[in-house]
DODREN-290476 format. One line per 2 residues: number of its first residue (from 1); for each residue x, y, z of C-alpha. Coordinates in pm, whole numbers. Last residue first. Layout:
BEGIN
NUM	X Y Z ~ ...
END
This chain:
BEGIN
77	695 -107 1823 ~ 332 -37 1679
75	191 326 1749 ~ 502 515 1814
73	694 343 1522 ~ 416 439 1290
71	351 788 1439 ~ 735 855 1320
69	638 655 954 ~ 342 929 915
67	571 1223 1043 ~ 810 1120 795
65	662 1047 497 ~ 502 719 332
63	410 408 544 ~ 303 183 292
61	141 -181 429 ~ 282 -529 336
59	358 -618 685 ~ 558 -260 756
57	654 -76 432 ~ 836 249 481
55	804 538 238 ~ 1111 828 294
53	1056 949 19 ~ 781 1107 -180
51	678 969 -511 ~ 358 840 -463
49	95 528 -455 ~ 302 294 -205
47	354 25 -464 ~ 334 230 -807
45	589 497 -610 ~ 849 209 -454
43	826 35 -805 ~ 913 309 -1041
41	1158 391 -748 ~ 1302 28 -790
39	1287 84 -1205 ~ 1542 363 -1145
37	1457 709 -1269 ~ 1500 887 -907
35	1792 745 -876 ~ 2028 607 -582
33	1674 494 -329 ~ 1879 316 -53
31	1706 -4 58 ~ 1747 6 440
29	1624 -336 611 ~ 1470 -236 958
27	1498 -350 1269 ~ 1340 -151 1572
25	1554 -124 1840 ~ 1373 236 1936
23	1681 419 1878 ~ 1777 248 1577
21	1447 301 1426 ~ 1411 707 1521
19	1794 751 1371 ~ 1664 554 1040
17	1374 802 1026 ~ 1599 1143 1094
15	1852 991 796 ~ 1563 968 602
13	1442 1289 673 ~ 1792 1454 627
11	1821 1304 277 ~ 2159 1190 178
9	2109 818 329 ~ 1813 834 63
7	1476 616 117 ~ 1294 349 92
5	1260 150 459 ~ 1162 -213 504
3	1028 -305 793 ~ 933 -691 967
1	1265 -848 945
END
């Protein structure tokens, strides 16, 4: 498993990204974001430097938005 993607199934940009992966064949572990005071989203925004969701991380490195994480895919798988 080479992605991880932070996120929430009830955001439509999420939902968008995790379409995007599945259609490509691209697996990805989904680690749904429930609060946005949990001590995983304190540690999704110190690790990936913000607080906007969706934020994948692909071999260590912080893909964060949609349009970044859609040229991600593109680019690499």
């Amino acid at each position: 498993m080479e992605a991880t993607l932070f996120g929430s199934p009830r955001d439509s940009e999420t939902n968008r990204i995790l379409q995007i992966l599945e259609d490509a064949g691209v697996v990805v572990f989904f680690q749904e974001i429930k609060h946005i005071d949990s001590p995983l989203t304190e540690a999704v925004e110190v690790l990936a430097n913000t607080n906007k969701l969706p934020v994948m991380f692909h071999k260590g490195v912080p893909i964060v938005g949609s349009k970044a994480i859609r040229e991600h895919i593109a680019e690499r798988f």
